[in-house]
C-alpha positions, 0 to 999 in steps of 0.5 A: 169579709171582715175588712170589708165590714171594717171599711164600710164602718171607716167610712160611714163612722166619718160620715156620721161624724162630720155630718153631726158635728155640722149640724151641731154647730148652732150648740156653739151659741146654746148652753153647755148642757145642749152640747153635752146631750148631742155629744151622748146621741154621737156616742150612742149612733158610733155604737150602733154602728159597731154594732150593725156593721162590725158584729162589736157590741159596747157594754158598760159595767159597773154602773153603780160607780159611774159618778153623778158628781165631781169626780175624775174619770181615769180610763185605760186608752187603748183606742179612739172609742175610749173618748167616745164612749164616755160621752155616752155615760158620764153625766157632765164631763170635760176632757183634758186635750192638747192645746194644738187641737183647739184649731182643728175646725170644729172638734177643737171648738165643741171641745172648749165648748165643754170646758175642756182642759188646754195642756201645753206638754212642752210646759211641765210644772207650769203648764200642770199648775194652769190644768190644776187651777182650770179644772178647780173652776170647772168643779165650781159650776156644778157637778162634773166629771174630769176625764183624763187617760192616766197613760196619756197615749194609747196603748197595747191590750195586755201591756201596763203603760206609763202612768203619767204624773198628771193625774196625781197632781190632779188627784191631790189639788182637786180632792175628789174621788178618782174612778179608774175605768178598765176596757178590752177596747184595743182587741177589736178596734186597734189603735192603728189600723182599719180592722175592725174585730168581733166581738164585745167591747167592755167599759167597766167603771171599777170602785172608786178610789177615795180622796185623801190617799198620799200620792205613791199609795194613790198611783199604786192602787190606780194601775193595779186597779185598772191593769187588773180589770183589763187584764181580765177583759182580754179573754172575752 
């Protein structure tokens, strides 16, 4: 039963998909702030899905340290849903994303749309002062919150990944706080694979991690911060 449930959600989840991003198209044209509304109700429709189809509920802890202003938002990655969902709780974010995605029709557009970071991985010193210098522009034109996977690929539940040097150039050049976010995601939705498992998926924006700190004591505190909280999210 539950491969079938897990299919049915595939299937519909693209259905959803295509035909949201379809309908969005007229957003292109329209202010950034339009988008990033349509792009919660996607996040908040995935959700019900979930929920209605595979028996998984997405709950969000933490509230109190969501940020509201300028701020980089450090998720464990486990899974597809840990970009989604973010959509559906941060005020304003943009992402950081391989420039390759930019031609993939329409996600690669609503991306730029949002002001999304374009990284060239083969790059290396070159391509990270270009992200530095696009996301202090960014952080010029409001409040808004940087999204970055400090791992930088998916990985195992239970498994500390490699944290990548990224985040800590980012952390030091933009001078904002970082908030590590912990999840369980990887349980019931694998990063590879069809099956969908039961049960709660869990987001839980941990205390954030304030500006300022050398970057060997900054990267200490992140993976201790976010493999802990995780850690802890497996036994649900």
């Amino acid at each position: 039963m539950i491969h079938l449930r897990s299919i049915v959600f595939v299937f519909l989840f693209y259905v959803w998909s295509v035909a949201f991003a379809l309908a969005m198209i007229p957003f292109l044209v329209l202010p950034g702030a339009w988008l990033t509304r349509a792009l919660r109700l996607w996040s908040w429709g995935i959700n019900f899905l979930l929920l209605v189809i595979c028996g998984i509920r997405v709950e969000i802890r933490g509230r109190e340290h969501v940020p509201t202003g300028d701020a980089i938002v450090a998720p464990k990655h486990q899974c597809m849903l840990d970009v989604f969902a973010q959509f559906g709780v941060l005020p304003d974010p943009f992402f950081v994303m391989k420039k390759e995605l930019i031609w993939v029709p329409l996600f690669g557009w609503y991306g730029v749309k949002m002001g999304a970071l374009l990284v060239d991985r083969d790059g290396h010193a070159k391509a990270l002062k270009k992200m530095v210098r696009e996301a202090l522009e960014r952080f010029g034109k409001g409040d808004r919150q940087l999204l970055i996977f400090p791992e930088g690929t998916r990985g195992t539940p239970g498994v500390a990944g490699d944290y990548k040097p990224g985040i800590a150039a980012l952390y030091r050049e933009l001078n904002v706080p970082v908030h590590p976010v912990a999840t369980n995601s990887g349980v019931h939705w694998p990063a590879h694979g069809l099956l969908r498992k039961p049960g709660v998926i869990v987001f839980e924006y941990l205390e954030p991690i304030p500006a300022g700190l050398k970057r060997g004591e900054f990267m200490r505190i992140l993976e201790e911060r976010i493999e802990t909280a995780s850690t802890k999210l497996l036994s649900l």
